[in-house]
C-alpha positions as CSV (number, residue, x, y, z in Angstrom):
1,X,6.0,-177.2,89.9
2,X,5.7,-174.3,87.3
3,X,4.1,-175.1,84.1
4,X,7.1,-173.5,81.8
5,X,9.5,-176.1,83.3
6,X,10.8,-178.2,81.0
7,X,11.7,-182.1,82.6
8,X,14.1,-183.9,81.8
9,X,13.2,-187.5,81.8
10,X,16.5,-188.6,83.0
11,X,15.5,-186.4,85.9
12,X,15.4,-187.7,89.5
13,X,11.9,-187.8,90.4
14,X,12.7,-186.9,93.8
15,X,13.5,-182.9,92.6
16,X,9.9,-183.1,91.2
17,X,8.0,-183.1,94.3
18,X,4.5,-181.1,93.9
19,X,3.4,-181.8,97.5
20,X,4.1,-183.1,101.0
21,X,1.0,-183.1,102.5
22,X,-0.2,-186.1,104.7
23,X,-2.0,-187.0,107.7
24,X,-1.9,-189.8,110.4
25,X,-3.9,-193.2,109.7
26,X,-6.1,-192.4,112.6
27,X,-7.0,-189.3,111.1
28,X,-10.7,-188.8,110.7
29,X,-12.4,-188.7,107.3
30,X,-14.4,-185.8,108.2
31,X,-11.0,-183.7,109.0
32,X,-9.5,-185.2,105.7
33,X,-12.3,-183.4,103.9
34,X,-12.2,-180.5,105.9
35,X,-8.7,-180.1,104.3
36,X,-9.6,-180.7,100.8
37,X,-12.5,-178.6,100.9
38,X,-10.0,-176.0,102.1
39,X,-7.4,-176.2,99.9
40,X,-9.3,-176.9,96.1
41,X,-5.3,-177.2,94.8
42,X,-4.9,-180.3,97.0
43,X,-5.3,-183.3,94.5
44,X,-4.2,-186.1,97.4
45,X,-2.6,-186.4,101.0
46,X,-0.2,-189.1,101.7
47,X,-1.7,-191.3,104.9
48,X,2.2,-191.7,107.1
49,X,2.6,-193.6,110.1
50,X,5.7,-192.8,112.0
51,X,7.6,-191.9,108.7
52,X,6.5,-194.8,106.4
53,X,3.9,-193.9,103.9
54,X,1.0,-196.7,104.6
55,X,-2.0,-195.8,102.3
56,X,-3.0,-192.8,99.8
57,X,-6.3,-190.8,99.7
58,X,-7.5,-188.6,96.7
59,X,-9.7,-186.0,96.2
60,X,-12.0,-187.5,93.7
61,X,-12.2,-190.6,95.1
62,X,-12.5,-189.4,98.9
63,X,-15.5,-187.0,97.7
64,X,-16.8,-189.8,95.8
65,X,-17.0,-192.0,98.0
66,X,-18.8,-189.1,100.7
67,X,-21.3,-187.6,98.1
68,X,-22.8,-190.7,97.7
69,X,-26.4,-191.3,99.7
70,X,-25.6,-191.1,103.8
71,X,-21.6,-191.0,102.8
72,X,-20.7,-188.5,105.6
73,X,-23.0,-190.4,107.7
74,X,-21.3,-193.8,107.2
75,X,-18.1,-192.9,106.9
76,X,-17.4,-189.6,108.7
77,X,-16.1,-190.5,112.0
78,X,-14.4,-193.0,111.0
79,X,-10.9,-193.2,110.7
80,X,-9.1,-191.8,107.4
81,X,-7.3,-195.1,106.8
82,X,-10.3,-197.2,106.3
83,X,-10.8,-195.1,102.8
84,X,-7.7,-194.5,101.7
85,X,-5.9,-196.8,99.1
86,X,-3.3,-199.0,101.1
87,X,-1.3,-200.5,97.9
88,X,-0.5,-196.6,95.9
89,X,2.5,-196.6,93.9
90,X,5.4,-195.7,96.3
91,X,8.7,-195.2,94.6
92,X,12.3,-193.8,95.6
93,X,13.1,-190.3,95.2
94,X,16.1,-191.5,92.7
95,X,13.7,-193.2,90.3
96,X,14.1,-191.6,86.4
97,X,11.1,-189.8,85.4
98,X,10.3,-192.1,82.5
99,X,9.9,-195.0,84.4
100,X,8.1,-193.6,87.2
101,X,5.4,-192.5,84.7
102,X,5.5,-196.0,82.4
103,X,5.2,-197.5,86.2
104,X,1.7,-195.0,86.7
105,X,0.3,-195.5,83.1
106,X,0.4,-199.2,83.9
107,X,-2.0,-199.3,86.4
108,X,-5.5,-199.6,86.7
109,X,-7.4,-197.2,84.4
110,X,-9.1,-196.0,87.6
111,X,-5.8,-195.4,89.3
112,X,-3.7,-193.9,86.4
113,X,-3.9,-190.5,87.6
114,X,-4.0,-191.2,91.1
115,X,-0.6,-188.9,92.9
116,X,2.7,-191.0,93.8
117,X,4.2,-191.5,97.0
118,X,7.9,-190.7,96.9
119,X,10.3,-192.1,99.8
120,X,13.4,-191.7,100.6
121,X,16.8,-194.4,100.3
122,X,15.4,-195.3,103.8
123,X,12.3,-195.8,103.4
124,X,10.8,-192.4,104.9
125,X,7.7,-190.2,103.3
126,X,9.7,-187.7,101.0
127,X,6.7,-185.9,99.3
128,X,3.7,-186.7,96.4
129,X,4.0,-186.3,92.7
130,X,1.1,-185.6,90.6
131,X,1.1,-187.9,87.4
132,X,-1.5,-185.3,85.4
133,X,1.2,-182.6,86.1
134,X,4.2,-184.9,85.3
135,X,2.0,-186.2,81.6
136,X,2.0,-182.7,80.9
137,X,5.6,-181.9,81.7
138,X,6.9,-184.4,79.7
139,X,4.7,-183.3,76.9
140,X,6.0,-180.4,77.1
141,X,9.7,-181.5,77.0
142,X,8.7,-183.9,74.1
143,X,7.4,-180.7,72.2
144,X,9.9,-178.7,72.8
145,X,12.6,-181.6,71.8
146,X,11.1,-181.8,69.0
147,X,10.9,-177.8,67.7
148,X,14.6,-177.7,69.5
149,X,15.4,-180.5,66.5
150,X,13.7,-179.0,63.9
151,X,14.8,-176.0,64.7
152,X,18.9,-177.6,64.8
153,X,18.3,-179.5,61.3
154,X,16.9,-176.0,59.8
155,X,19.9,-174.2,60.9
156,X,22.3,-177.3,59.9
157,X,20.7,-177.3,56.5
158,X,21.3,-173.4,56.2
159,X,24.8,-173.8,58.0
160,X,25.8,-176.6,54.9
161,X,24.1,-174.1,52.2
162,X,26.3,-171.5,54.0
163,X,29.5,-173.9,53.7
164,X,28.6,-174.6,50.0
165,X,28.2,-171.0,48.9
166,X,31.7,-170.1,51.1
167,X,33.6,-173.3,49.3
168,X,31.9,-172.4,45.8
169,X,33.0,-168.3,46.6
170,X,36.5,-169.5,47.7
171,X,37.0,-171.2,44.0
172,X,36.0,-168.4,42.6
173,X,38.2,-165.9,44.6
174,X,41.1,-168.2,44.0
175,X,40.4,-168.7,40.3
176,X,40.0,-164.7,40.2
177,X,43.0,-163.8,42.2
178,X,45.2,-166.6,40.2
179,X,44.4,-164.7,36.9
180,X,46.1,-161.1,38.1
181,X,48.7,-162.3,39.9
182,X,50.1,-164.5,37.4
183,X,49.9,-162.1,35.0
184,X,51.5,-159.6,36.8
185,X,54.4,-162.7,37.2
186,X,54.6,-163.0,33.2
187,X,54.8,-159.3,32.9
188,X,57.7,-158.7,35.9
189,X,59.5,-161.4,33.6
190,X,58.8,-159.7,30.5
191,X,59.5,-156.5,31.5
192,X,63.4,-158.3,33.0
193,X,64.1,-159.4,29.5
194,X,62.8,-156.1,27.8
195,X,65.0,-154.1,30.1
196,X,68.2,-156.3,29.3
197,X,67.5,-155.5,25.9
198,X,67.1,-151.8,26.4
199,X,63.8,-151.7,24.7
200,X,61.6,-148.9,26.1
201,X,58.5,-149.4,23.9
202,X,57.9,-153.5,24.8
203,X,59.0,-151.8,29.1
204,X,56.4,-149.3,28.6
205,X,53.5,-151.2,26.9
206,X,54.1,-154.1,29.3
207,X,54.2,-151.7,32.5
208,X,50.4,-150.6,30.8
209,X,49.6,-154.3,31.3
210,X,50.7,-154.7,34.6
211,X,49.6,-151.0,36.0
212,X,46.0,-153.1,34.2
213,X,46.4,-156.2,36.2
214,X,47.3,-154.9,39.2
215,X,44.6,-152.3,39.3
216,X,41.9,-155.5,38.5
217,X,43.9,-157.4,42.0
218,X,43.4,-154.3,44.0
219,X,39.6,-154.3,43.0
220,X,38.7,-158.0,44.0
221,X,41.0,-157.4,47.4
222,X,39.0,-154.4,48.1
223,X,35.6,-155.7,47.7
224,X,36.8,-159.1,49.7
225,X,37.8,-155.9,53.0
226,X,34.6,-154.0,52.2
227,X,32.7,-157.0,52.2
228,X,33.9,-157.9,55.6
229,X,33.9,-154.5,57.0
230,X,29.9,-154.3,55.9
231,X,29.4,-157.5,57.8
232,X,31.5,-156.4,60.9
233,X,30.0,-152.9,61.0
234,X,32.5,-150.6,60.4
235,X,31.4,-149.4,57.5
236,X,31.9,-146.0,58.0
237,X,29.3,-143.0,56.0
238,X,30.1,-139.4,55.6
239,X,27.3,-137.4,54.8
240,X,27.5,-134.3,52.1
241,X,25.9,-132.1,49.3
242,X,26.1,-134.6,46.3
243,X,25.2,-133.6,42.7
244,X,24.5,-137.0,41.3
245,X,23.9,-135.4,37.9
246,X,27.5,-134.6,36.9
247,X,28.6,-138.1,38.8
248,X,26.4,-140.3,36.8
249,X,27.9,-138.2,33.9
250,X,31.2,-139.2,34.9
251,X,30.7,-142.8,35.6
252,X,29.1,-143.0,32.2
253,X,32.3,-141.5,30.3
254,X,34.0,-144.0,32.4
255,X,31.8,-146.8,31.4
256,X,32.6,-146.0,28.0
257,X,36.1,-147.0,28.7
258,X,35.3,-149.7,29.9
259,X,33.1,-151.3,27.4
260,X,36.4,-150.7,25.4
261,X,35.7,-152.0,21.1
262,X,32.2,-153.5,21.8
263,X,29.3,-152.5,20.0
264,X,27.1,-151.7,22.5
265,X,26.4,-147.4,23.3
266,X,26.0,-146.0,26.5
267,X,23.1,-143.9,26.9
268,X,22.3,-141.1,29.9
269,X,19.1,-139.6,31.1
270,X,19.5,-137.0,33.6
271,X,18.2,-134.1,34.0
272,X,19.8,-130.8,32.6
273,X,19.9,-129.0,36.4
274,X,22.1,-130.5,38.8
275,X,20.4,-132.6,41.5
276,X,21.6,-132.0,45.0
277,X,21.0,-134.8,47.5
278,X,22.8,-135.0,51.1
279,X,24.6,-138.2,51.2
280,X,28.0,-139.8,51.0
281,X,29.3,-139.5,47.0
282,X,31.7,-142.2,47.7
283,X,29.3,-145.0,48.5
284,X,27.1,-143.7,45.4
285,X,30.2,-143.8,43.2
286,X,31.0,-147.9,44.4
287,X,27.1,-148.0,44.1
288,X,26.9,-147.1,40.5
289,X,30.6,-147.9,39.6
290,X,29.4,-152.1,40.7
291,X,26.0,-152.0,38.2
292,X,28.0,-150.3,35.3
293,X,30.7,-152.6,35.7
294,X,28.2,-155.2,35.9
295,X,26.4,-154.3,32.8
296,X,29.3,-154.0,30.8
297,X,30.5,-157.6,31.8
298,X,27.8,-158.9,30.8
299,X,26.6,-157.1,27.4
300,X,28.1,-158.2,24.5
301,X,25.9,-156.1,22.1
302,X,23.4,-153.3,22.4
303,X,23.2,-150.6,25.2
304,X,24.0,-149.6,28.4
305,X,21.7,-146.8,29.7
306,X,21.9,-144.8,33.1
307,X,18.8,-143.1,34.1
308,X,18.4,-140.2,36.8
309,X,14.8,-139.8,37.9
310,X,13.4,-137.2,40.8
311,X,10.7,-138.6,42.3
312,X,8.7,-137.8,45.6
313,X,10.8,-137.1,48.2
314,X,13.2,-139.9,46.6
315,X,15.8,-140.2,43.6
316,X,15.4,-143.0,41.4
317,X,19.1,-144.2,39.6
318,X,18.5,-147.1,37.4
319,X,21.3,-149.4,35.2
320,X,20.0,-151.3,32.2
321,X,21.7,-153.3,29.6
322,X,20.7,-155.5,26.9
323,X,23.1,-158.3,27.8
324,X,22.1,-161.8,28.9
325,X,20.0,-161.2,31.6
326,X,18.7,-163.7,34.3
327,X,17.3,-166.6,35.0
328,X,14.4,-166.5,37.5
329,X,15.3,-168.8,40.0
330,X,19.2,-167.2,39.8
331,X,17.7,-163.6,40.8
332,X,17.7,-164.7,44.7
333,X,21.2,-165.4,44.3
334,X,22.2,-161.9,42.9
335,X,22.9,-159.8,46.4
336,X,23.8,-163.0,48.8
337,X,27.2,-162.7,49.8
338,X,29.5,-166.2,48.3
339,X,26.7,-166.8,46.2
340,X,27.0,-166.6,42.1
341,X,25.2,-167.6,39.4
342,X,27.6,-169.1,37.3
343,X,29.9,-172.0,38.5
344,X,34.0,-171.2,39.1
345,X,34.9,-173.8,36.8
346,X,32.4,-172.8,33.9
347,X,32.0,-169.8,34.1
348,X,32.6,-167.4,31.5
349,X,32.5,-164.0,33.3
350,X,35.5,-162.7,35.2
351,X,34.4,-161.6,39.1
352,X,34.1,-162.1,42.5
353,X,30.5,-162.2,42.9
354,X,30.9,-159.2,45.7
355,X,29.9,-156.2,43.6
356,X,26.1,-156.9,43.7
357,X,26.2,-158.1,47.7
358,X,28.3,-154.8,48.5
359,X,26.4,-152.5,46.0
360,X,22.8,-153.5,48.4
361,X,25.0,-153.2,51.7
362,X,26.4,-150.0,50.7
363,X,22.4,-149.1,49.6
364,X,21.1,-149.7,52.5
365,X,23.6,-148.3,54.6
366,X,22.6,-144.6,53.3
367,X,18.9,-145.5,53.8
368,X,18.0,-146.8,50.1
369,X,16.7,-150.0,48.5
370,X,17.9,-151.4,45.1
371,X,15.5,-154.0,43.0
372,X,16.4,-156.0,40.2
373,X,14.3,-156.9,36.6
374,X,15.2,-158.9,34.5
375,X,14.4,-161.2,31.3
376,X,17.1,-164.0,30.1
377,X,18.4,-163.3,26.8
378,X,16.9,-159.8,26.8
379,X,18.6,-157.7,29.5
380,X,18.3,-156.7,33.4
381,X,18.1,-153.3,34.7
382,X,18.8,-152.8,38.6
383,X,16.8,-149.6,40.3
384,X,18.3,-148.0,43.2
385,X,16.0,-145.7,45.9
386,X,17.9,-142.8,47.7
387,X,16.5,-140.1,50.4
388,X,16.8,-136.9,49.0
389,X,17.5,-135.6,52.2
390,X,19.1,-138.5,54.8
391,X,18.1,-137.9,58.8
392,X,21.3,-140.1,59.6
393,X,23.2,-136.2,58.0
394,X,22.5,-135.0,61.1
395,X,23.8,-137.5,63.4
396,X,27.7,-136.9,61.7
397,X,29.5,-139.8,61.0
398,X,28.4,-143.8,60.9
């Protein structure tokens, strides 16, 4: 039987023949020998008469019994059945495993590992199992049980964590989504009773407000589909001749916007030549646009500063603020997709939670890496790697 099998101890014993070897009672014990001594696999021959099994011989206790002063002399010629053990454990062929090896084990110690006959329903020599292989089998099935069920409870565990961080990212998608929508619902009325009125200042200040909320719907709907094309993989990547000095110029006068009435100044290091890189200037633009947006969220007072760096054969764009910052243990949660660090129904900051998990997707994608460090109460700043030159540019799309 080959060793990787795995038994199953519900298993008929009768598929777990190793052997049908045997020889007639009137055999004699010098021929037996001759065949062991032959075959140094051979662990034990059935002894049949007709087609009943009537007696067992082993190896070791065969050559035992030989190797012993004048044992070839004594007991050579005589006939095999006068050695061999004439009460061996004969079961049917439909006998479980597990019983047919708590049957062995409860034998003499002597005989424990002695082979067992197998017969058929009628009686008839069927074939020999081996008890040492069948210990070993069903060691081997117990081992691999139990990985197989650590392995289940690990994946369980991470399936629940899984189901937790969905639920958790559903309440926060549906408190998010709420928010727009019913504004742009309060607005659509507003704007009804402005227009029956004929008043074209409240129609177009409240048309500002909805063009606002809308545009903050269409944001959280887009990163739910990018987030989902990402993890599909049909995220497609067009490769071209950036200069990511004038966009990280860009982004930061439109980070200013954003940041709106609080004190807190955006600063921007760059150097005063333009820096050409090959990659795709959309998915730098989401890159940046995410840790900006990010930062201004979550700064209340202070700075913002962009940084442009060229490094070895690599650009270096950093993003830090002096807002909150992070906990520790919360950093691991940062780029995991449905995971945030504050609760939907506590939470203080507006968001999906996406930005961060698409802004590393959308890194990697172009053949980058993006780090986070960060001290609660002081600030974080995020780091993002890029290729001056990507390989995948040459390949056209992806």
């Amino acid at each position: 039987m080959p060793s990787e099998t795995i038994v199953s101890n519900m298993l008929p014993v009768g598929g777990l023949i190793t052997s049908n070897e045997q020889v007639m009672p009137n055999e004699s014990v010098n021929k037996v020998a001759e065949k062991f001594f032959g075959t140094t696999e051979l662990d034990a021959i059935a002894v049949v008469a007709g087609e009943k099994p009537v007696g067992l011989i082993t190896r070791t206790k065969l050559l035992f019994t030989l190797f012993r002063r004048f044992g070839f002399e004594l007991y050579g010629r005589h006939s095999i059945i006068s050695l061999a053990d004439t009460n061996p454990l004969i079961v049917s062929e439909q006998r479980p495993l597990t019983d047919v090896i708590d049957m062995a084990l409860q034998r003499p110690p002597q005989d424990i590992y002695d082979d067992v006959i197998v017969t058929y329903d009628n009686g008839a020599y069927c074939g020999l199992l081996s008890v040492k292989q069948l210990v070993i089998q069903q060691s081997n099935a117990l081992a691999s049980s139990i990985l197989q069920k650590e392995i289940a409870s690990a994946r369980a565990q991470e399936l629940e964590k899984i189901s937790e961080l969905k639920s958790q990212f559903l309440a926060n998608v549906t408190h998010e989504l709420r928010s727009p929508v019913n504004a742009i619902i309060g607005l659509a009325e507003l704007l009804r009773m402005a227009a029956e009125k004929n008043s074209i200042e409240q129609i177009k200040e409240r048309l500002s407000f909805m063009i606002m909320s809308a545009t903050n719907l269409r944001t959280i709907i887009t990163n739910i589909l990018d987030l989902s094309k990402i993890e599909a993989g049909k995220m497609t990547v067009l490769y071209q001749s950036v200069d990511v000095t004038a966009l990280i110029i860009e982004i930061a006068d439109t980070l200013r916007i954003l940041v709106g009435n609080k004190p807190v100044n955006v600063e921007v290091s760059t150097p005063i030549i333009p820096l050409i890189i090959t990659t795709d200037p959309i998915k730098i633009r989401q890159i940046v646009t995410n840790l900006t947006s990010n930062a201004a969220k979550f700064t209340d007072s202070g700075k913002i500063t962009l940084m442009l760096k060229l490094l070895e054969e690599r650009l270096e764009i950093s993003v830090s603020d002096t807002g909150i910052g992070i906990k520790e243990e919360h950093c691991d949660k940062l780029f995991v997709a449905f995971g945030q660090v504050e609760d939907a129904k506590t939470k203080q900051h507006t968001g999906t939670g996406l930005g961060l998990t698409i802004s590393k997707n959308l890194v990697e994608l172009i053949g980058g890496t993006i780090t986070v460090s960060s001290k609660f109460g002081e600030g974080s700043t995020f780091t993002v790697l890029l290729p001056l030159h990507n390989n995948m540019a040459h390949q056209g799309e992806r």
